[in-house]
C-alpha positions in Angstrom: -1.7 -25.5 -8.5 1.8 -25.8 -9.7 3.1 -29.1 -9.9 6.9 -29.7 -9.1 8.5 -28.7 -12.6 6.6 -25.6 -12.8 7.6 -24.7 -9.2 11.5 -25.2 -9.7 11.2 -23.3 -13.2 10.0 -20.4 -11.4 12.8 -21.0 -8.7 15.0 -21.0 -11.0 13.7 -17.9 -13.2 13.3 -15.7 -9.7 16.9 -16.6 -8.8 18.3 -15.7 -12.1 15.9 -11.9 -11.6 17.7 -11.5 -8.3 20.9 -12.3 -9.9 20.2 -9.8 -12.6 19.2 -7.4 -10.7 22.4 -7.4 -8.1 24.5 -7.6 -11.2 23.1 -4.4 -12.0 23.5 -2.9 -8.4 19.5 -2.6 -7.6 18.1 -2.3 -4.4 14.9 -4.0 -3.5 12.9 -6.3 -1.7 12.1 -9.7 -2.5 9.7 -12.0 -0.8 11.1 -15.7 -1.9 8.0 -17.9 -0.6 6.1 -15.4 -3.0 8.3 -14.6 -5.5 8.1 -11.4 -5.5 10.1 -8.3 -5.7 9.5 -4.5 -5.5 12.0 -1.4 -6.5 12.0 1.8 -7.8 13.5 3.4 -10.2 13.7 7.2 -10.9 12.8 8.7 -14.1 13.6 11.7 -16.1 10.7 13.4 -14.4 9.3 11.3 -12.1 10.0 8.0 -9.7 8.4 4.4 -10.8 7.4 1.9 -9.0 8.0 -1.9 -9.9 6.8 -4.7 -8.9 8.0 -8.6 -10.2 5.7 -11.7 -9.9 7.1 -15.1 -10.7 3.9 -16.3 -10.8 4.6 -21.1 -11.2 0.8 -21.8 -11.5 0.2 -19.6 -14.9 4.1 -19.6 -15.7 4.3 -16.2 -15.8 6.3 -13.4 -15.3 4.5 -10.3 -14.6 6.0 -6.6 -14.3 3.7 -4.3 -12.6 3.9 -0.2 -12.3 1.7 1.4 -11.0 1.7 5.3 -11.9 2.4 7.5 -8.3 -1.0 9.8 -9.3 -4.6 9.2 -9.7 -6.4 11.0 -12.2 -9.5 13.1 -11.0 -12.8 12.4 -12.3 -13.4 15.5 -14.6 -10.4 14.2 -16.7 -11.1 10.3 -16.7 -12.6 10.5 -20.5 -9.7 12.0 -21.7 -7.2 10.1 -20.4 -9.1 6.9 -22.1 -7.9 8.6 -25.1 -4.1 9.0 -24.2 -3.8 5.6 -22.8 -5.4 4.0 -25.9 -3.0 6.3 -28.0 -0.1 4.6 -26.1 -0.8 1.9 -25.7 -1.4 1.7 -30.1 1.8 2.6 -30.3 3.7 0.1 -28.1 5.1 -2.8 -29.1 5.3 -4.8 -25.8 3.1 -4.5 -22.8 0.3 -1.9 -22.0 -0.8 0.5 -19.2 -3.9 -0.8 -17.9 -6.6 1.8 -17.2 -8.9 1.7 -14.2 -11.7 4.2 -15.5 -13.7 3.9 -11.9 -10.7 5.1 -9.6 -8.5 7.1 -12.5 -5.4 4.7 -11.7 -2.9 3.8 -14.4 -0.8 0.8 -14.2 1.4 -0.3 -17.0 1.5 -4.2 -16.9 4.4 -6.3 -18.9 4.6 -10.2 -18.9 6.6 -13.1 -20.4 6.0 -16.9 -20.6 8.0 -19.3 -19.0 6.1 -22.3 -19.8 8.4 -25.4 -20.5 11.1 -23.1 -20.8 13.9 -20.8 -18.7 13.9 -17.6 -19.9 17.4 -16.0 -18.8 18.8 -12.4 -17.4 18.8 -11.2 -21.0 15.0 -11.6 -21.5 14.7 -11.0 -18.0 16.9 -7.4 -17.8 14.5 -6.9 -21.4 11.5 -6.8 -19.5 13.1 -4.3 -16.5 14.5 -1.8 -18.9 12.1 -2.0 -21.6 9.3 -1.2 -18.2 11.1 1.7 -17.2 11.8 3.5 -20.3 7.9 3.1 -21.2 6.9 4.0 -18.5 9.5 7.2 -18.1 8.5 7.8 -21.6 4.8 8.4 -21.1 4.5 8.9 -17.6 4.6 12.8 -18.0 3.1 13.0 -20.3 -0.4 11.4 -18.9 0.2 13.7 -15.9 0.1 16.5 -18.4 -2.3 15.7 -20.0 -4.8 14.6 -17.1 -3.9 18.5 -15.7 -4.0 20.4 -18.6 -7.3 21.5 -20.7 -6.9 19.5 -23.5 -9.4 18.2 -25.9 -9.2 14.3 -26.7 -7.9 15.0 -30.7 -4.6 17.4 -28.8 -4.1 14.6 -25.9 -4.0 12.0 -29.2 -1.7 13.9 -30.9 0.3 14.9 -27.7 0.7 11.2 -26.7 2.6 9.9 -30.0 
C-alpha cells in the first residue's frame, strides 16, 4: 500500500500526463481514482491502442498496447521469432508475447520512485510507444499471415 508521498507523487505525475496530453490536443479517457488513461492513436497502417497506469504502490508508470489482432495457432512459433527479433533490437521497452492465446502487447515503464518525472519524460514514453509500436506493428501482421520460415521473419523484422 502506498503511503502518502508515494500517493501525491503519482498525483502529481498523472496531472502533469493529462496536462501533456491536452497540450498536445489528445482525446481520451482518464479514470482519476485509478489513474488511468486510454487513447488511441492511428498509425501508418494501423490504429493503437494505449493505455497509461500511474501505478503509487510500485511507483510506476506503465504504457500498455495491446496489438488489435491475435495470432492463430499455426503461426504462434514463428511469431516467437519476430517478437524476440524486435524486441533485440529495441532500446526501451518490449512487446510482451502471450504464446497460449497469440496476443501481443508492447509494454513500456518508467520509475517514479523518490522523484517527479515531468511532461518531457512523460511525452518520451507516449511518442517513443507509438512509433514502436507503428514501426513493427505490420510487420508482425505480415508476418503472422504470410508463409514465412523463422530465418525470413528474423531477417524481415530488423
Amino acid at each position: 500500500m502506498a503511503d502518502t508521498k508515494q500517493l501525491k507523487q503519482a498525483q502529481a505525475v498523472f496531472h502533469s500526463l493529462c496536462k501533456f496530453l491536452d497540450s498536445d490536443d489528445w482525446h481520451y479517457e482518464k479514470d482519476e481514482e485509478e489513474m488511468m488513461i486510454k487513447c488511441r492513436a492511428q498509425g501508418e497502417d494501423l490504429p493503437i491502442a494505449i493505455r497509461i497506469q500511474v501505478d503509487a504502490d510500485r511507483a510506476l508508470v506503465s504504457l500498455y498496447s495491446e496489438l488489435p489482432f491475435t495470432i492463430a495457432e499455426d503461426r504462434r512459433r514463428e511469431m516467437a521469432v519476430a517478437v524476440a527479433q524486435a524486441n533485440n533490437c529495441m532500446v526501451d521497452g518490449c512487446f510482451d508475447y502471450d504464446y497460449s492465446n497469440g496476443s501481443i502487447i508492447f509494454r513500456i515503464t518508467t520509475s517514479i520512485r523518490d522523484s517527479l518525472i515531468g511532461e518531457t519524460a512523460l511525452k518520451y514514453l507516449v511518442y517513443c510507444a507509438c512509433g514502436t509500436v507503428d514501426h513493427y506493428n505490420d510487420k508482425f501482421l505480415m508476418a503472422a499471415k504470410s508463409e514465412m520460415t523463422c530465418d525470413e521473419i528474423a531477417k524481415f523484422i530488423v
